[in-house]
C-alpha positions in Angstrom: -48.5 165.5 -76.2 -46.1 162.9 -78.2 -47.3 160.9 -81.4 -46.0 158.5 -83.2 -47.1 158.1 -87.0 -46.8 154.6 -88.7 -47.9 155.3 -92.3 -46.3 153.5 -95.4 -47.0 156.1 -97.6 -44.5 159.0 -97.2 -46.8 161.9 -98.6 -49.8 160.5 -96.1 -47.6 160.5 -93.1 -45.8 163.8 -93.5 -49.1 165.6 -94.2 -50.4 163.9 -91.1 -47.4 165.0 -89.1 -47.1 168.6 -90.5 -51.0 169.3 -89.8 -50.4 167.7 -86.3 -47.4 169.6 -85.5 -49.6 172.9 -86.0 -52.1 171.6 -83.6 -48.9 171.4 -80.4 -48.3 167.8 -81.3 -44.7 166.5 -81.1 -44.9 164.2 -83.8 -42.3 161.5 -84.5 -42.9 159.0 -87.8 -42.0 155.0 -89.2 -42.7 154.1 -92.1 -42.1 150.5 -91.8 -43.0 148.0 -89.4 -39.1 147.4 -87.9 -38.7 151.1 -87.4 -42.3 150.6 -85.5 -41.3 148.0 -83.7 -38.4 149.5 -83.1 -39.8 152.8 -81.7 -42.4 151.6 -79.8 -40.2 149.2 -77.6 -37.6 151.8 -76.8 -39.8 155.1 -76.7 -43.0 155.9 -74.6 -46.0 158.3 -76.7 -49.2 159.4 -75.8 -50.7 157.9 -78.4 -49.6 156.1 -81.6 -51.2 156.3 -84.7 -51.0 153.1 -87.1 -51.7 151.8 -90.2 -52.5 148.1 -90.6 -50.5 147.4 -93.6 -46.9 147.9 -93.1 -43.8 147.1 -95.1 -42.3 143.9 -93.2 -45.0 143.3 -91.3 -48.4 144.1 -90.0 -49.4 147.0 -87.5 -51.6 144.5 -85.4 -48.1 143.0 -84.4 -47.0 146.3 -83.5 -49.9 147.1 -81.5 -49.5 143.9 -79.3 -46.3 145.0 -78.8 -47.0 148.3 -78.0 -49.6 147.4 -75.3 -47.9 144.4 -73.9 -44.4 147.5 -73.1 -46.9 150.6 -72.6 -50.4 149.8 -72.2 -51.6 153.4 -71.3 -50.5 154.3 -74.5 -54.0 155.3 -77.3 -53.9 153.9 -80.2 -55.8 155.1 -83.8 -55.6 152.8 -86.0 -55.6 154.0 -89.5 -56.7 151.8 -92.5 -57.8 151.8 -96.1 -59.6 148.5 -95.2 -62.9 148.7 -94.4 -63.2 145.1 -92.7 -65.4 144.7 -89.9 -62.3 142.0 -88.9 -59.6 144.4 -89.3 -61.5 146.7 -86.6 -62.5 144.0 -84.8 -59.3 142.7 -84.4 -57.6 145.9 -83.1 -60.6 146.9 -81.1 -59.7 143.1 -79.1 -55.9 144.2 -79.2 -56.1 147.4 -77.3 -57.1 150.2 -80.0 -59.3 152.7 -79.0 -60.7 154.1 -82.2 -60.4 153.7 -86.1 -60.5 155.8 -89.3 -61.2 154.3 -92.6 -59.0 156.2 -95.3 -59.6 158.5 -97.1 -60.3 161.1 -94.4 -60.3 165.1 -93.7 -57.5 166.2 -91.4 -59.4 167.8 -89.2 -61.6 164.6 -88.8 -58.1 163.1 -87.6 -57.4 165.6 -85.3 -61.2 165.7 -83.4 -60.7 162.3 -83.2 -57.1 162.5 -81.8 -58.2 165.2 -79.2 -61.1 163.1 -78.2 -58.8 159.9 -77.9 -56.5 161.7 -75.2 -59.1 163.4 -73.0 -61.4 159.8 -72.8 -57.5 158.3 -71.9 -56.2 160.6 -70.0 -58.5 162.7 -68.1 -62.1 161.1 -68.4 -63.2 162.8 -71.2 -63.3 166.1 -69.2 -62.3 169.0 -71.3 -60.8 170.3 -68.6 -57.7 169.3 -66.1 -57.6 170.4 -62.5 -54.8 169.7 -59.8 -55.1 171.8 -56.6 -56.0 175.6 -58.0 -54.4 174.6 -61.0 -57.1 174.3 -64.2 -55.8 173.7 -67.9 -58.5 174.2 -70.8 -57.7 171.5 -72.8 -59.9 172.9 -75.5 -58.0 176.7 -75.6 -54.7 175.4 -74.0 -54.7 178.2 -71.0 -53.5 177.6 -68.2 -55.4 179.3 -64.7 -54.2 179.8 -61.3 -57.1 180.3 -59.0 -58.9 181.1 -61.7 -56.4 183.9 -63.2 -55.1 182.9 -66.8 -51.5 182.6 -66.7 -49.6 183.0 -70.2 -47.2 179.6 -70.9 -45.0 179.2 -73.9 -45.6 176.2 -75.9 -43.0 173.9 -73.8 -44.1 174.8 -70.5 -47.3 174.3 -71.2 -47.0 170.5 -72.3 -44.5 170.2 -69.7 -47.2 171.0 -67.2 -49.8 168.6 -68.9 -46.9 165.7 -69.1 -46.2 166.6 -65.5 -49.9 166.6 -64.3 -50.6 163.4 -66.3 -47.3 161.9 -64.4 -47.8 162.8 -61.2 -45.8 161.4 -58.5 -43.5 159.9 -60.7 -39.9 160.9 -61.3 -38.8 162.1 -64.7 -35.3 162.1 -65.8 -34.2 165.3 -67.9 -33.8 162.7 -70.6 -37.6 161.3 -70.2 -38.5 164.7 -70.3 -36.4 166.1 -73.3 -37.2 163.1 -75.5 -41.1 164.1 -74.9 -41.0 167.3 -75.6 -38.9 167.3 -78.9 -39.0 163.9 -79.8 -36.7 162.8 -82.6 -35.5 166.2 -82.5 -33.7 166.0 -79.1 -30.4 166.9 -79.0 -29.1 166.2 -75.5 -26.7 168.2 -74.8 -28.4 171.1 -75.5 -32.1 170.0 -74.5 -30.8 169.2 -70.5 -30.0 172.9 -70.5 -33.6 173.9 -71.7 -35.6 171.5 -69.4 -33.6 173.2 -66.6 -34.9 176.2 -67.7 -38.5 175.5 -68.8 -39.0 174.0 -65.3 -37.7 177.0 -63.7 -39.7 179.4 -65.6 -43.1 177.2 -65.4 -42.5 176.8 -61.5 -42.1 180.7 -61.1 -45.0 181.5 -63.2 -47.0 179.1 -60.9 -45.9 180.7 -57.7 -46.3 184.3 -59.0 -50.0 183.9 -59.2 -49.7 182.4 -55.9 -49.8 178.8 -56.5 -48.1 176.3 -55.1 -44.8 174.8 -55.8 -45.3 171.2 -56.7 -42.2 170.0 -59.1 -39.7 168.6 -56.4 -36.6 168.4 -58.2 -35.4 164.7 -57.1 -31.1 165.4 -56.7 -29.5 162.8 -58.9 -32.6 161.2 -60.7 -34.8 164.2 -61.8 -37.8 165.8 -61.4 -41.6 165.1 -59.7 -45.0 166.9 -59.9 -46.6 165.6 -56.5 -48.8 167.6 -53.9 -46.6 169.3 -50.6 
């Protein structure tokens, strides 16, 4: 899963990005509103997590933004004001939850995980696509009900797959999602290529079916045969 950070304060964002990047996260950061702005117009995430106050601006324009381009995307917002208006006013914009500052980091992180599964899958802890089941609470992947050991990649590849089914993904879409700002494209095209062939053999190995269609000049699709 892909996060974006908005946080002001430097030592605040990088300790929320280090702590989520332990958790599996692919965390990219702003620390400003235009590089907000910025990010969320040209970038999809999972989910975004913002402060209200910004530097040039106010998260609450952000977040219109943000939902007005990608309105799938969650959104925590993340506040040292308490105001019922603040929450009130991001609740009506499209936000799905808030945390008052200070908070614990693993309060963040239960409320992150509980963020995507109401979003994404219904609030089961659990995803399941043919005889395919992912745990999302241990991150294990079965195949008619045999685990089946993923690396890190392939694993959110399969969940970023399964969550965009029947739509294409370019290896760009796909490279940018799975390292973020890290990407380097002329070497991450290479790796999709291979994390696609290595998650599709695992699948069919434990005799599953073959569902990424690789789509010859545009990319790639997870759909039923």
């Amino acid at each position: 899963m892909k996060v974006l950070i908005v946080e002001d304060e430097p030592a605040i964002r990088e300790t929320m990005a280090g702590y989520l990047q332990k958790e599996g996260y692919v965390c990219e950061q702003a620390g400003d509103y235009d590089t907000a702005d910025e990010k969320v117009d040209l970038y999809e995430y999972d989910l975004v997590i913002l402060d209200i106050t910004l530097p040039g601006g106010s998260g609450l324009d952000v977040l219109r933004r943000l939902k007005k381009r990608n309105p799938e995307t969650g959104v925590l917002i993340v506040s040292a004001k308490n105001s019922l208006d603040d929450k009130v006013a991001g609740l009506d914009l499209g936000a799905d939850d808030y945390l008052t500052k200070p908070f614990f980091l693993p309060e963040l992180n239960a409320r992150v995980k509980a963020l995507l599964r109401r979003r994404f899958f219904k609030g089961s802890p659990s995803i399941v696509f043919e005889e395919i089941e992912i745990d999302l609470g241990t991150n294990i992947m079965n195949v008619h009900g045999q685990p089946v050991e993923l690396t890190k990649k392939e694993y959110d590849l399969l969940v970023y797959f399964i969550t965009n089914q029947n739509r294409v993904l370019t290896k760009a879409t796909i490279a940018e999602h799975l390292w973020g700002d890290y990407m380097d494209l002329a070497d991450r095209f290479d790796l999709v290529y291979s994390h696609i062939k290595n998650l599709r053999k695992k699948i069919v190995q434990h005799g599953g079916n073959d569902y990424i269609k690789t789509v010859y000049g545009m990319g790639y699709k997870f759909t039923s045969p």
